[in-house]
Each structure stands twice: as structure tokens, then as C-alpha cells.
C-alpha positions as semicolon CSV with decimal commas, in nm:
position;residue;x (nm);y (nm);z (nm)
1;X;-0,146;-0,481;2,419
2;X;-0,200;-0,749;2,157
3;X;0,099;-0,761;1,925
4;X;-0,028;-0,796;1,563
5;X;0,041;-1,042;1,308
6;X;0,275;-1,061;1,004
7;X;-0,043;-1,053;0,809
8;X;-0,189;-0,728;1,008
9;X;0,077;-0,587;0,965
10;X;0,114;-0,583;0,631
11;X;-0,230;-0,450;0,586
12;X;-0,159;-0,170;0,806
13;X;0,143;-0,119;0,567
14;X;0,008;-0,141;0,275
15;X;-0,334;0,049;0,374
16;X;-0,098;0,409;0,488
17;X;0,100;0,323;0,145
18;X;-0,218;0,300;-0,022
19;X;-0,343;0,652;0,097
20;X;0,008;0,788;-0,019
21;X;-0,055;0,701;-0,313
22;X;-0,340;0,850;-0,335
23;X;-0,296;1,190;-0,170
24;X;0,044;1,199;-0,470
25;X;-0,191;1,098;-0,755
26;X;-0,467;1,313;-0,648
27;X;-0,207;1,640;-0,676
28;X;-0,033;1,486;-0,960
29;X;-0,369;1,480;-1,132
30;X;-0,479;1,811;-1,045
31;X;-0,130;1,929;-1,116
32;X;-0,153;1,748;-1,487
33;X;-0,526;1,941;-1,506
34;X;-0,361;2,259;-1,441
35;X;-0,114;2,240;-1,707
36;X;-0,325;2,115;-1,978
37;X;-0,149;1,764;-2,032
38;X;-0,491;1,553;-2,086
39;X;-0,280;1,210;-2,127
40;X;-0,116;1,227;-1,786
41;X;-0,416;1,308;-1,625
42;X;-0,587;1,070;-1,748
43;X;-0,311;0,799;-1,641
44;X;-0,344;0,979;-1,329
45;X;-0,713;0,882;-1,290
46;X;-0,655;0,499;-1,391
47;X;-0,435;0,494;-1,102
48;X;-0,614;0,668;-0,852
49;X;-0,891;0,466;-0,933
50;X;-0,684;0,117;-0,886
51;X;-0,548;0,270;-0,566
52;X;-0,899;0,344;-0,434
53;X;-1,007;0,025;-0,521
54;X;-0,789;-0,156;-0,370
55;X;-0,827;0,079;-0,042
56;X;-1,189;-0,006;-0,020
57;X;-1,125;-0,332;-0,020
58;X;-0,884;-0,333;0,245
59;X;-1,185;-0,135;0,443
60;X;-1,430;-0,426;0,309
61;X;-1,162;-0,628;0,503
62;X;-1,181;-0,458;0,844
63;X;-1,546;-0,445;0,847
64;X;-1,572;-0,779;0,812
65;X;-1,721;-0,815;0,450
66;X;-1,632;-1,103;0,256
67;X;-1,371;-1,101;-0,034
68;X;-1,600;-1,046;-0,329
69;X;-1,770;-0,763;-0,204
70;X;-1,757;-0,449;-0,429
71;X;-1,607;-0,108;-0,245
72;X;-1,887;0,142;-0,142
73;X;-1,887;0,373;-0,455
74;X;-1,697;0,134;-0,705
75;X;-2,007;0,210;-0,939
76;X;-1,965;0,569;-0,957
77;X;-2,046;0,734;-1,261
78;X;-1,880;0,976;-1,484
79;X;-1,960;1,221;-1,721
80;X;-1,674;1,286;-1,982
């Protein structure tokens, strides 16, 4: 068993924080929908987005893709 790195390890950390933060902002946003408050959702959204972002490149990471790749999906778009 290969014991990992100060620097795996701390993506492994931050990657399951990362999806916490998600699955809360995803409910908090859907939550926020629910109740009609437009402002938090949208807040919501800006950091479920950042969060995803910075997920995808942490997935970029383990598939071997360089730094300056885009995440899969980053482009995305949305009807308002």
C-alpha cells in the first residue's frame, strides 16, 4: 500500500470538501427556489458554479490534463 503524499492528500481533502459543498449549495438553492428568495438563489448558483469549477479541475488533475484545461461542461449555457 503506497502511502500518499502531503500534496495527495490534500486533494483528496479538498476534492470530498468540494462535493460537500456542493451537495449543501445544491439544497440550499433549491431550498431558496422553493421559498421565493431570488437573491439567495442566485448567490447560491455563483457558488455552486465556483465549487464545480474548481471540482472539475481537480478531475482535469487526475486524468492527467494539464493546468489550463477548461472542465468538461464549463461552457454550459443558460437560459434566464
Amino acid at each position: 500500500m503506497t502511502k500518499n503524499t502531503y500534496e495527495q492528500q490534500f486533494i483528496e481533502d479538498l476534492a470530498a470538501w468540494l462535493e460537500m459543498q456542493i451537495t449543501v449549495n445544491e439544497k440550499a438553492q433549491g431550498f431558496a427556489a422553493e421559498v421565493g428568495e431570488h437573491d439567495a438563489e442566485v448567490r447560491y448558483e455563483s457558488r455552486l458554479e465556483a465549487y464545480e469549477f474548481l471540482s472539475g479541475k481537480i478531475l482535469n488533475y487526475r486524468q492527467g490534463k494539464p493546468f489550463d484545461a477548461l472542465p468538461d461542461g464549463l461552457m454550459n449555457i443558460k437560459e434566464y
